[in-house]
LUMBANU-426666 format. One record per residue: residue in one letter; x, y, z of N, C-alpha, C in turn. Coordinates in steps of 0.2 Angstrom, whole numbers, plus 2048, in hexadecimal, padded with zeros to 3 digits. Example, Ala and Ser with C-alpha at 12.3 -4.5 7.8 and 13.67 -1.06 7.14 Angstrom:
residues 2
A8427E482783E7EA8278427F0827 S8407F58238447FB824840800827 
This chain:
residues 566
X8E27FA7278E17FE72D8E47FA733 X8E87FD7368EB7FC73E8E57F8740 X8E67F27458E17EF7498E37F5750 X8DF7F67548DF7F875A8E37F475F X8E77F47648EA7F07678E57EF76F X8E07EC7718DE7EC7788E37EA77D X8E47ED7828EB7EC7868E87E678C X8ED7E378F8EA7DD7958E97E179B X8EA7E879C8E97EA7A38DF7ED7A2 X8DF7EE7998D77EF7998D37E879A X8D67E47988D27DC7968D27DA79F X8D67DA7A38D87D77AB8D57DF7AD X8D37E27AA8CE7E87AE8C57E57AD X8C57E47AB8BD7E27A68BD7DA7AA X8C27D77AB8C27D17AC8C17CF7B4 X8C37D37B68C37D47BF8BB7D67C0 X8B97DD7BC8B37DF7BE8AD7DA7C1 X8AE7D67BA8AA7D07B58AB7CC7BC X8B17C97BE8B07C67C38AD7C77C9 X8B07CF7CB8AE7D17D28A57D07D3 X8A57D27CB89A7D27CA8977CC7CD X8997C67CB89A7BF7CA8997BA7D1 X89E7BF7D58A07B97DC89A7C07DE X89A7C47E08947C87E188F7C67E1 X88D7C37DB8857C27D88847BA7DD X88B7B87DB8897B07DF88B7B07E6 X88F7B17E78907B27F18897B57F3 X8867B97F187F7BC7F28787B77F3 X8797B27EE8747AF7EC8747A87F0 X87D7A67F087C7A27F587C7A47FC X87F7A97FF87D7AB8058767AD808 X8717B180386B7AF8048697AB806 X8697A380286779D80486879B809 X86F79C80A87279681086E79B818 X86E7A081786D7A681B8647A581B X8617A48188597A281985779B81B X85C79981985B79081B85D790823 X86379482686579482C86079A830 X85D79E82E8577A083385279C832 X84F79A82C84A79682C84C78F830 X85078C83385278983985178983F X85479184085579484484E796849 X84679784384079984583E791848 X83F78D84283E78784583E78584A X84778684D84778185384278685A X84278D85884079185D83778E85C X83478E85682E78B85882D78685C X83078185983377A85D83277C865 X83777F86983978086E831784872 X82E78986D82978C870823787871 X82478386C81F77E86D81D778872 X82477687482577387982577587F X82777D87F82377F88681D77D888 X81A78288381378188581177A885 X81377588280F76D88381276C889 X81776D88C81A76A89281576D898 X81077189780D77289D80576F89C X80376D8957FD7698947FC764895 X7F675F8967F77588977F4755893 X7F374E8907F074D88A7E974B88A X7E87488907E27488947DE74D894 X7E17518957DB7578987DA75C891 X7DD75C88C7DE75E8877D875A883 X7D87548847D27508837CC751883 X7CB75288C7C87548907C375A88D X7C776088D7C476688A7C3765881 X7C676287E7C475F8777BC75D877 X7BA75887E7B575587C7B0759880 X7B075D8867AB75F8887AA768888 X7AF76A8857AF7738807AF776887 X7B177588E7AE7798917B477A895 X7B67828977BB78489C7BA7848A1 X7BF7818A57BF7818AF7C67898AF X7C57878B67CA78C8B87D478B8B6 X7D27828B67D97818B37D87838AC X7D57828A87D67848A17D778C8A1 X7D478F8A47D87978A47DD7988A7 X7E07958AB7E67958AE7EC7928AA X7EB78F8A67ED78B89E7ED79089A X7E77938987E87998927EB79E894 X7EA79E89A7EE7A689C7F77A589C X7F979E89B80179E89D80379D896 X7FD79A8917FD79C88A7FF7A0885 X7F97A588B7FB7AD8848007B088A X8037AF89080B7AF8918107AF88C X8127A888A8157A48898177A8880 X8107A987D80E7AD8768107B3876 X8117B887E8117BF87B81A7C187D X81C7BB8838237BA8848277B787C X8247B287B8297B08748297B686F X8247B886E8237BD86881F7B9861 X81E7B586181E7B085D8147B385C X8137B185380E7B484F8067B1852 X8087A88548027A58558027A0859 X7FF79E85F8027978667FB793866 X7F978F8647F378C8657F4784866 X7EF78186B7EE77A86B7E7777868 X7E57748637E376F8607E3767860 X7DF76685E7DB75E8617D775B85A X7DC7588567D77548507CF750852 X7CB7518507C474D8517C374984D X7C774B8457C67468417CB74783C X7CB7418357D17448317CF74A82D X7C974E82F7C97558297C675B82D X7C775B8357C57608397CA75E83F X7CA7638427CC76584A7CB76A84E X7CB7698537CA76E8587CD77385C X7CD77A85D7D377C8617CF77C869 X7D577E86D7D777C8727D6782876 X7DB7848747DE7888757E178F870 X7E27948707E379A86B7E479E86E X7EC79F86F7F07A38747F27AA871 X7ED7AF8747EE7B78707ED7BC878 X7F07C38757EF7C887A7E87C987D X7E57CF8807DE7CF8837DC7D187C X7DF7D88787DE7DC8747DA7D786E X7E07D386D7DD7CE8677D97CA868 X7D67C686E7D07C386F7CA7C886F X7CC7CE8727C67D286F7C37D586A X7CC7D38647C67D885F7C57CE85B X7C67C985E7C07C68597C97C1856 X7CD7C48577D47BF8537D67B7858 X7D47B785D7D57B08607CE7AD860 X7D07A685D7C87A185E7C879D864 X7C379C8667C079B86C7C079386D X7C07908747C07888757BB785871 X7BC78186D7B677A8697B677F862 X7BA7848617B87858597BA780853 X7B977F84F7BB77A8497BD77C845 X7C57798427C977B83D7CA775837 X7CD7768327CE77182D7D376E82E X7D476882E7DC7648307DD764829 X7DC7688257E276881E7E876881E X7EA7698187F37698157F576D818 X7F07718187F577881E7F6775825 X7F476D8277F976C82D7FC76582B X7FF76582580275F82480875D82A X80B76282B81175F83180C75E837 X80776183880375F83C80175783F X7FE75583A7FC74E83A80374983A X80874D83580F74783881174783F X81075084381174E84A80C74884E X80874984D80174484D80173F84E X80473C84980873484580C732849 X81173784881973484B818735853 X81673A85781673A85D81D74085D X82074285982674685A82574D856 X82975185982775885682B75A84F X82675D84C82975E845830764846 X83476284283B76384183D76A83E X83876A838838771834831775834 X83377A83082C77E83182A77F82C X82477F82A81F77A825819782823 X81C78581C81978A819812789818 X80E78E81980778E816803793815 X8007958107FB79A80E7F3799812 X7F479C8187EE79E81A7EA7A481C X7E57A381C7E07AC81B7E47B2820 X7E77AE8257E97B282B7F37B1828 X7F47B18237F97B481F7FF7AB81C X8037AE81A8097AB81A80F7AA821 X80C7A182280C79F82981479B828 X81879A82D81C79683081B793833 X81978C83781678683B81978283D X81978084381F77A84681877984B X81A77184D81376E851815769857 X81476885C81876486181075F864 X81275A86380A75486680B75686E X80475687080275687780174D879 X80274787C80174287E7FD740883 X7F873B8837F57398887FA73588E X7F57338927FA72E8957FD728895 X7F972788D7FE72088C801723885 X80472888580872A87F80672B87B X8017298787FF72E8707FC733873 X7FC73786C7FC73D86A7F473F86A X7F074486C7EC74686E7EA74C86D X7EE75286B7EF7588697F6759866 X7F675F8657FB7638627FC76A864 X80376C865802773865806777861 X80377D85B80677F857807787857 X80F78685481178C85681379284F X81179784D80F79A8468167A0845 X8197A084181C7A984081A7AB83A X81A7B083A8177B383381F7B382F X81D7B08288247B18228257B8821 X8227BC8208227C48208277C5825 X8267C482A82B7C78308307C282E X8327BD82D8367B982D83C7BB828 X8387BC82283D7BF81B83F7C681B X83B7CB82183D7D28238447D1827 X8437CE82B8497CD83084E7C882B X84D7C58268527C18228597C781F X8517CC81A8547CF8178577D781A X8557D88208597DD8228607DB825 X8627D38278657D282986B7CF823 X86A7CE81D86C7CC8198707D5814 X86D7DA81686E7DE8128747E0816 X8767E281D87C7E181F8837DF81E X87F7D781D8857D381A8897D4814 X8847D480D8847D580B8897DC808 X8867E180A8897E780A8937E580C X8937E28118987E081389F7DC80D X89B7D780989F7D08078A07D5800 X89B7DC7FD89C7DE7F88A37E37F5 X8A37E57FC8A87E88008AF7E47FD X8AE7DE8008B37D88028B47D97FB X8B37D67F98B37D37F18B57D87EC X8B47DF7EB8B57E37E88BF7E47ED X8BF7E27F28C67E77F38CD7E17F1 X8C87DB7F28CB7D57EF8CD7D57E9 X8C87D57E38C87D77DD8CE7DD7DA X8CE7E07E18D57E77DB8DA7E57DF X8DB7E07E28E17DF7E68E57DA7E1 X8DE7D67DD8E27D07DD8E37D27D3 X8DF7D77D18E17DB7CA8E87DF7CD X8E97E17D08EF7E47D28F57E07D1 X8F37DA7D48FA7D67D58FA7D07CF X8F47D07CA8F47D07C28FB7D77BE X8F97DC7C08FB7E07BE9037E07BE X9067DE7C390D7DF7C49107D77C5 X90C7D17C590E7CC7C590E7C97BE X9087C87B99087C77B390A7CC7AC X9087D07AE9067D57A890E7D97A6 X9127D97AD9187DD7AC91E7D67AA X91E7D17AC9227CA7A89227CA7A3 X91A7CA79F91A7C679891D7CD794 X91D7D479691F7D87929277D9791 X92C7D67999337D47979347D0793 X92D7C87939317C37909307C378A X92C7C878792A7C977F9307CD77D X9357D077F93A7D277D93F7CE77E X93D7C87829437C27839457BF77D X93B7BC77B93B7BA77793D7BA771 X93C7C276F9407C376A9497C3766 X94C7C476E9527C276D9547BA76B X94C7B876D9507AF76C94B7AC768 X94C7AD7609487AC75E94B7A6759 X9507A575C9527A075995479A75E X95079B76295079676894F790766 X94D78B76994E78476A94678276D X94078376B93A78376D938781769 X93477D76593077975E92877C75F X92578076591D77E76291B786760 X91778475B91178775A90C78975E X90A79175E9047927628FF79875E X8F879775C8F579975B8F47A375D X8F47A57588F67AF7588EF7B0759 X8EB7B175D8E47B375B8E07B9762 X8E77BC7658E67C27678EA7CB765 X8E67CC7668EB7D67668EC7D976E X8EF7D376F8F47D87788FC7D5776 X8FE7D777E9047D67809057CE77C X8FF7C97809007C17819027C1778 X8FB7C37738FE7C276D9047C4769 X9087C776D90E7C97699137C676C X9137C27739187BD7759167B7770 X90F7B676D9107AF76C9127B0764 X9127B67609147B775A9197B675B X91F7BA75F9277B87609277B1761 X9237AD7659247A87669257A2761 X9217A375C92079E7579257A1750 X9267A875092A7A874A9347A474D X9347A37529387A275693879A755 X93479675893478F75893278C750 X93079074D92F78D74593678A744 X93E78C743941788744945781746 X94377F74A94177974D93C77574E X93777774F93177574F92E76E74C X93376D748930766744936760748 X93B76274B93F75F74D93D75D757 X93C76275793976476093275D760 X92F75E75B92775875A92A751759 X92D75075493074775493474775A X93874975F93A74A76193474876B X93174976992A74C77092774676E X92774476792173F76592573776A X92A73676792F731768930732770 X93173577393073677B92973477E X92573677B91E73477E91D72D77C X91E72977691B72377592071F778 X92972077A92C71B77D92771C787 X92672178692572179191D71F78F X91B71C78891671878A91671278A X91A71178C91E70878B922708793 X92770E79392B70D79992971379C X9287127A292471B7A592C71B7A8 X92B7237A89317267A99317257B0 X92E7257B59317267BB93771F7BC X9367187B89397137BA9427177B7 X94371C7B394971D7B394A7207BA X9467257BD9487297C294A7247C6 X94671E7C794871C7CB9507157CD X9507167CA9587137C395D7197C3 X95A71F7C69607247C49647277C1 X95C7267BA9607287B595B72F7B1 X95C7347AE95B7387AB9567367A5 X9557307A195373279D954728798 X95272679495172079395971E78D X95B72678B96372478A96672178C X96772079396B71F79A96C71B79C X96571779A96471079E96A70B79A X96C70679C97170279A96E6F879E X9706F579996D6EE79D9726EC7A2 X96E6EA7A89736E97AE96F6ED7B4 X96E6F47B196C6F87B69696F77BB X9686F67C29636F67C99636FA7CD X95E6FB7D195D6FF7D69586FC7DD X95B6FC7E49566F97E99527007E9 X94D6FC7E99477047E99427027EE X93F7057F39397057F89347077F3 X92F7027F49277057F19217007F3 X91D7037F09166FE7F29166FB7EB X9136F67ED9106F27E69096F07E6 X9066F07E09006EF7E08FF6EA7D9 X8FC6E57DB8F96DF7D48F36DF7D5 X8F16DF7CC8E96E07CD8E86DA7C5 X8E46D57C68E26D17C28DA6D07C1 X8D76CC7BC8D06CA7BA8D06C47BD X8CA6C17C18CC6BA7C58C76B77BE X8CA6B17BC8C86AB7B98C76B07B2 X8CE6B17B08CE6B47A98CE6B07A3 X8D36AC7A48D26A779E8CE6A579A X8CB6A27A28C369E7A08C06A579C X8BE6AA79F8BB6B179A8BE6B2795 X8C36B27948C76B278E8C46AC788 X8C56A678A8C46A07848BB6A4782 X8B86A67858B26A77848B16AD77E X8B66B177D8B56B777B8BA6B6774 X8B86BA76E8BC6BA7698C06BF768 X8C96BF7658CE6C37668CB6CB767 X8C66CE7618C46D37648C06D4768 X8BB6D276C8B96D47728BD6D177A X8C46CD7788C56CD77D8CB6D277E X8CE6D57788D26DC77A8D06E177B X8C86E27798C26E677B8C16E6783 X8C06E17858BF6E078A8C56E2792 X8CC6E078E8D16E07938D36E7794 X8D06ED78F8D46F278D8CC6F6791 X8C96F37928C16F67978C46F779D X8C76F07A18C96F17A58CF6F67A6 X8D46F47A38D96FB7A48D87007A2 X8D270279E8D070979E8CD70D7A5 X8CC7097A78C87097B08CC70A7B3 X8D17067B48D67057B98DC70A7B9 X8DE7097B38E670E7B28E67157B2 X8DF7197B18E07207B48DF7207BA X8DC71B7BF8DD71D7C58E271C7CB X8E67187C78EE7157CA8F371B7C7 X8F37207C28F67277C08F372B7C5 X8EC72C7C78E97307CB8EB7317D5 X8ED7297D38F07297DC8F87297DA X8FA72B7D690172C7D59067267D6 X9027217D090571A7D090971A7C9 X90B7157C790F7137C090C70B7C0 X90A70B7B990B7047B790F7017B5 X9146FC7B891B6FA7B691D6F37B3 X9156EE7B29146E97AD90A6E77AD X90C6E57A79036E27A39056DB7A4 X9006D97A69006D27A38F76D17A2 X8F86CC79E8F16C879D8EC6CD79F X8E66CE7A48E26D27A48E46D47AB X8EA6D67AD8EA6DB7B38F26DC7B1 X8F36E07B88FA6E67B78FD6E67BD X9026E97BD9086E97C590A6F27C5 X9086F47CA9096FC7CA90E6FC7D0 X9127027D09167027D591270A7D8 X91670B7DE9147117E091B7147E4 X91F71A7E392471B7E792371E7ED X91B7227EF91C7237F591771F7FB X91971C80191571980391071F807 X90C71980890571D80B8FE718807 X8F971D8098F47198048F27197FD X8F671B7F78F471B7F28F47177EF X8F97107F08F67097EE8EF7067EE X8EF7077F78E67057F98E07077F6 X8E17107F58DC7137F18DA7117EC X8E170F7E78E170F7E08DC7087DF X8DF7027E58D86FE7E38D26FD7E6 X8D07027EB8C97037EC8C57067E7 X8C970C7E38C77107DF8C570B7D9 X8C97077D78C87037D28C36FF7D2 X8C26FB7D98BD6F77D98B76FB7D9 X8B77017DD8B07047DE8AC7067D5 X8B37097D18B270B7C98AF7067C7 X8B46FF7C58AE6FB7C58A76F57C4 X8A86F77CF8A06F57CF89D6F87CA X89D7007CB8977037C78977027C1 X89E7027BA89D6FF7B589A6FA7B4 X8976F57B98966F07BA88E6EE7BA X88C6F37C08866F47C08836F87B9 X8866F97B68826FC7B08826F77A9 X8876F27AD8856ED7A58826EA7A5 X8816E679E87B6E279F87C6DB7A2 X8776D97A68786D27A78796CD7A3 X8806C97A58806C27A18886C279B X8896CC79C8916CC7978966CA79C X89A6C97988A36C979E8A36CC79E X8A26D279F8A76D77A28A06D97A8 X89A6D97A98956D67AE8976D37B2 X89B6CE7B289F6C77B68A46C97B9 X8A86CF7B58B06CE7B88B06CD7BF X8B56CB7C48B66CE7C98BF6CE7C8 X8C16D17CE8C76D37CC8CA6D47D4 X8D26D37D38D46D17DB8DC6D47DA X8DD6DA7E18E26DC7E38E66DB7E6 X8EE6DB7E68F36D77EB8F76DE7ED X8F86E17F38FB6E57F79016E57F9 X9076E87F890B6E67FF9106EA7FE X9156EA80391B6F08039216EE804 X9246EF80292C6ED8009336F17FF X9386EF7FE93D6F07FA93D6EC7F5 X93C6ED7F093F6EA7E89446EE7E4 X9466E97E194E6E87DD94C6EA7D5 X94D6EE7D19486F27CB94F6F37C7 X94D6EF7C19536EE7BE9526EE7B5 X9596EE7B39556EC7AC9596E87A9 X9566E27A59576DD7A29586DB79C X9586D579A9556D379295E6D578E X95D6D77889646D87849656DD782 X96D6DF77F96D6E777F9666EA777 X9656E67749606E676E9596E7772 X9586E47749506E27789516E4781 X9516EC7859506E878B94A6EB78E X94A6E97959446EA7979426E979E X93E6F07A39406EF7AB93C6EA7B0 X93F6E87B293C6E17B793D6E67BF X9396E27C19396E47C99396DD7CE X93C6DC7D193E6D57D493C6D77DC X93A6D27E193B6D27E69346CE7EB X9376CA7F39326C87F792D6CB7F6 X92C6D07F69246D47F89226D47F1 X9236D47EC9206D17E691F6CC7E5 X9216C77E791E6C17E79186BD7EB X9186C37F29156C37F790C6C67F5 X90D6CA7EF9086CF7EB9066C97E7 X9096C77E59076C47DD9026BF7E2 X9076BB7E69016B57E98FA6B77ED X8F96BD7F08F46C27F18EF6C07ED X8F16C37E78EC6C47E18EA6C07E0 X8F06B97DE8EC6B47DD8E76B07E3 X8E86B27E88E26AF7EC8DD6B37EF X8DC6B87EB8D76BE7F08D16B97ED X8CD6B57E68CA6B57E58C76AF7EA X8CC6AC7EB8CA6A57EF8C76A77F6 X8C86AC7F88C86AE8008C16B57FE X8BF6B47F88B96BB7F78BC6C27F9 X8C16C27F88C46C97F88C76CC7F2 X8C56D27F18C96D87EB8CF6DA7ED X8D06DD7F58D56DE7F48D86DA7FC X8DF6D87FA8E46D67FF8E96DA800 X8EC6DC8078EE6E180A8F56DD80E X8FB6DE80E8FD6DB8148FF6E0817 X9016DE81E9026E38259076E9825 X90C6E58219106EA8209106F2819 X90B6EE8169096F58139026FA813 X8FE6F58198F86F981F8FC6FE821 X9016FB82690670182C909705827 X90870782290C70C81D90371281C X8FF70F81C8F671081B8F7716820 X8F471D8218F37208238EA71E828 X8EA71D82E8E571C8338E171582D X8E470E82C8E270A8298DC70882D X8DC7088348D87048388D1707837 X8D170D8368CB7118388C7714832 X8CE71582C8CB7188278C8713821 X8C970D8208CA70881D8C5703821 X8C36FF81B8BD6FA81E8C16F381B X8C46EF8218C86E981F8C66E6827 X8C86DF8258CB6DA82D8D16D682A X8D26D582F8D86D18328D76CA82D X8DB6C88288D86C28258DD6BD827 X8E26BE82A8E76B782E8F06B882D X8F26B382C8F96B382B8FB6AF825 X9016B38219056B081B90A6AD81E X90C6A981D9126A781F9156A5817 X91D6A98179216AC8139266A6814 X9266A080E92B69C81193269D80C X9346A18089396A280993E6A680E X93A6AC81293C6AF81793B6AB81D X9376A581D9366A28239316A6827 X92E6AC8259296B28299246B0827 X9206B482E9186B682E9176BD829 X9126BE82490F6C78259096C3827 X9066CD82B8FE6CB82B8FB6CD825 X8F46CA8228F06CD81D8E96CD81D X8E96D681B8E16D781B8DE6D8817 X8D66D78168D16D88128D06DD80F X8D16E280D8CE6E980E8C86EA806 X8C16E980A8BB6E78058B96EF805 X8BA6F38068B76FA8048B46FA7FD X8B86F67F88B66F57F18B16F07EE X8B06EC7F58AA6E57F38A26E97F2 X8A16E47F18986E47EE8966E67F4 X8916EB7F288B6EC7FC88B6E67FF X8886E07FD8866DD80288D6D5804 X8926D58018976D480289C6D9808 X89C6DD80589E6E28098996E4812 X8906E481288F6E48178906DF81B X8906D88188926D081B89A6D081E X89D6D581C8A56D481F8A46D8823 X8A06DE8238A16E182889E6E1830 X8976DC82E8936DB8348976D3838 X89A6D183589D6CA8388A56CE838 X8A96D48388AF6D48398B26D3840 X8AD6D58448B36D484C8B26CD84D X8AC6CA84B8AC6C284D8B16BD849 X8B46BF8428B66BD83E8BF6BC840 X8C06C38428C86C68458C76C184B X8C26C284F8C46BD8558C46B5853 X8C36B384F8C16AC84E8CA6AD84B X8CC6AF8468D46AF8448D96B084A X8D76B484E8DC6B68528DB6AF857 X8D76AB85C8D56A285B8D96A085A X8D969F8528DC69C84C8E469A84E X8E46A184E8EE6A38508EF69F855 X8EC69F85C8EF69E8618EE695862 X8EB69285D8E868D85F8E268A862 X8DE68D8648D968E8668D368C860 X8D368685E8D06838568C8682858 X8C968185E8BE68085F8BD68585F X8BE68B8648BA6918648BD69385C X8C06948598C26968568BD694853 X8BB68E84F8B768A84B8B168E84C X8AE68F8558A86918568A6697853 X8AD69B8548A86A484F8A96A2848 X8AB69D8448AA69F83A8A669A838 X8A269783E89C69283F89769983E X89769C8438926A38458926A683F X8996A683B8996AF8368956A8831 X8966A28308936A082A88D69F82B X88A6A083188069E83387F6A782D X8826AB82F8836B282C8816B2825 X8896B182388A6AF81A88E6A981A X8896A581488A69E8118916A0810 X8956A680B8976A980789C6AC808 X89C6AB80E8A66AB8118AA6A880F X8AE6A980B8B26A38098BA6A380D X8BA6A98108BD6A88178BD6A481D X8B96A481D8B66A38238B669B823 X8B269A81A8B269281A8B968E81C X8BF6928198C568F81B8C868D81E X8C66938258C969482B8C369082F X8BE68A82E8BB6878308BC68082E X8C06808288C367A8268C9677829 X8CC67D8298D167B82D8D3678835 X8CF67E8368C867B83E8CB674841 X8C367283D8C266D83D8CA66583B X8CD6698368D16668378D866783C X8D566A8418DB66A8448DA66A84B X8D366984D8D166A8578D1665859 X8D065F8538D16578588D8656859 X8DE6598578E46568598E865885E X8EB6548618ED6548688F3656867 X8F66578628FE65A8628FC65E85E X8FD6648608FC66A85D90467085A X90966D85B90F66F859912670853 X90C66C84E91166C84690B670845 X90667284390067684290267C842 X90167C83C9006838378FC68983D X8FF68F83C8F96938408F769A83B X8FB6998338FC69D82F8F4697829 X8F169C8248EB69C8228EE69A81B X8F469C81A8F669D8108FD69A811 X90069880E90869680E90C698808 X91069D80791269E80091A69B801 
């Protein structure tokens, strides 16, 4: 028996509906929410605001006053009458002031209604007695705190399903004395919700539904009408040069391209795979972009001798005191262990659109081709991953211990390929890698993860503002005979590493910037100050050693004003 053929204009008709049902059913649902939460705001700040009226005309004293003696003057009916004003102007369900007498009773004050409603018996009278229950929990925080409650505080009481906001009345020395509470009924509240919600609504379903056939339309004439040229493509080139296999497992158009497809590449297909397999495990050794950027096509091409000046970032990332971890560990846990780390680290150096361009021992050299911050990130990212792997092991393992240190910088390097025509292999040469490598090696000395110089900050898109680093001093480059500057950037240190750099940075940068000018006492004076702070500046400790050696001398001309000498 014939199979039936379901066509894709019925499948992408069925398939739109399903969806248009979908964004409908959810647009709906979160729109209601967000739409209730924003009127129920909306009621709140207006309680708020009514409530504050009316406190701004009472006084705390006197509210006292009539609390302890029940009894009305002229001015308390000159008070209740600008009351149920103030109640029949707002529109608002319930306006009364109250006076706690203990923690499980209080007393009103006040109870602002029409004439009508005092007469039929709905407003309670001066000195009546209520329960200070749960039903005024915002109550009693206003109470407490002196400040008006923020949000409106639901409650089931006999006189219905309430809304409540409460504003303290204060004595003359500031506390809290009364309160005045303002009511709306949830009924009214979720009527005006939902009348107003029904408009929208009617509106977005509208929306949604005209979108839905726009974008089935342009299904129609964008997908559905290609794949039926290219199934006739296919069939004339069925002898093409394409090796894979794919899975037959529908009755439309799509399953009868992929039946052309596959009877088509079964002849190659074993050739096309050895072929795919040997390309993917060599670019897991030499990643391809290093040809791109050599100029070449394709790792046939390369020849020994090959170089290229190339502009990139670089970035080094090492295990501080690996060794020593190392002699500790037995061969399989410590390949276990090094292969943890770069399981952490090397998707997120691909993620910021990096290349790993050599391994050593337990760290790695990635290059980046475009500048900006993706170097930066990639080792904020790493350190932050991690901390938290970190935090979740157990106390006392190595990999608990590790810590781990970044070297930043930016350049032009020389990227070349080396070794013999049997064996070669790409090296990358240049100042600013050397400038990186010694980075790395002293971030640990100086308690930093990552070091940054100046000139691959100013590549940093808003470095100063969007980045948490200071000013750590000056490198001086003695083969160029130069200064760089270099920064700290701790974004990826411990909490409290990280808030200790951050609460002593301006003092820090000023005591360096001292440093520079010669200026070695005051300078001494602030990493005196940051160390009253933290023992645990190991910056700081340096740039105080140095200090100290260098503010008693009267010739101050041969004096280093650089912190590192490479």
């Amino acid at each position: 028996m014939k199979k039936r053929k379901i066509g894709l204009r019925v499948k992408f008709t069925l398939l739109f509906i399903l969806f248009a049902a979908v964004v409908m059913t959810t647009v709906s649902l979160v729109t209601y929410k967000n739409y209730e939460e924003a009127m129920m705001k909306k009621y709140a700040d207006e309680a708020v605001s009514v409530a504050r009226l009316a406190a701004s005309f009472l006084d705390g004293e006197e509210m006292i006053r009539y609390g302890k003696t029940l009894t009305e003057d002229e001015e308390y009916k000159r008070l209740e009458a600008l009351l149920d004003n103030i109640k029949e102007q707002t529109g608002v369900a319930y306006l009364y002031v109250m006076m706690p007498v203990s923690e499980d009773n209080m007393v009103y004050i006040f109870d602002a209604g029409t004439q009508e409603e005092k007469d039929s018996g709905k407003v309670v009278y001066l000195g009546w007695v209520g329960l200070y229950d749960d039903n005024f929990l915002s109550a009693k925080e206003a109470m407490a705190t002196g400040e008006p409650s923020m949000k409106l505080e639901e409650t089931n009481t006999e006189l219905g399903n309430l809304a409540s906001a409460y504003v303290p009345i204060k004595d003359d020395e500031g506390v809290p004395a009364a309160f005045v509470g303002v009511d709306f009924s949830m009924e009214e509240i979720h009527s005006f919700l939902n009348s107003s919600l029904e408009e929208l609504l009617k509106i977005m379903a509208v929306t949604v539904l005209v979108c839905a056939l726009l974008l089935l339309g342009l299904v129609y004439g964008q997908i559905i009408s290609p794949i039926r040229l290219l199934k006739e493509k296919v069939e004339v080139m069925m002898e093409g040069e394409l090796g894979v296999q794919v899975p037959v497992k529908r009755r439309d158009e799509i399953g009868e391209i992929m039946d052309a497809f596959n009877r088509m590449s079964a002849h190659i297909g074993n050739h096309i795979k050895e072929v795919t397999k040997l390309n993917q495990g060599y670019y897991k050794f030499v990643p391809s972009v290093i040809f791109r950027l050599l100029n070449k096509k394709s790792v046939t091409e390369i020849q020994l001798g090959d170089h290229n000046n190339v502009p990139l970032e670089i970035l080094s990332m090492q295990v501080n005191g690996f060794e020593e971890s190392a002699r500790r560990m037995n061969p399989g846990e410590l390949f276990a262990y090094v292969n943890r780390i770069y399981g952490i680290s090397v998707p997120v150096i691909l993620e910021h659109q990096g290349v790993i361009e050599n391994y050593f021992n337990s760290g790695f050299r990635a290059i980046y081709t475009k500048p900006g911050k993706n170097a930066l990130e990639s080792a904020i990212d790493i350190c932050q991953k991690l901390n938290e792997e970190k935090r979740r092991e157990k106390q006392g393992t190595e990999f608990g211990k590790t810590e781990i240190a970044f070297g930043i910088s930016r350049g032009t390097v020389i990227l070349g390929i080396v070794g013999h025509d049997r064996r070669l292999a790409s090296v990358a040469m240049s100042e600013q890698i050397s400038v990186m490598e010694y980075l790395r090696s002293i971030a640990g000395k100086y308690r930093a993860q990552i070091l940054i110089t100046g000139t691959a900050a100013e590549a940093v898109p808003d470095f100063e503002t969007r980045y948490r680093s200071r000013y750590l001093g000056l490198l001086h480059i003695s083969a160029a005979d130069s200064l760089e500057r270099i920064y700290d950037v701790y974004d990826g240190d411990e909490d409290a590493v990280r808030e200790m750099k951050e609460q002593t940075k301006e003092l820090f940068e000023k005591g360096v910037n001292l440093f520079i000018r010669q200026q070695f006492y005051d300078a001494r004076g602030c990493f005196v100050e940051i160390l009253k702070i933290s023992q645990m500046d190991y910056a700081a400790r340096e740039y105080l050693y140095l200090c100290n050696q260098y503010q008693n001398r009267e010739e101050t001309s041969d004096i280093d004003i650089y912190f590192e000498d490479l």
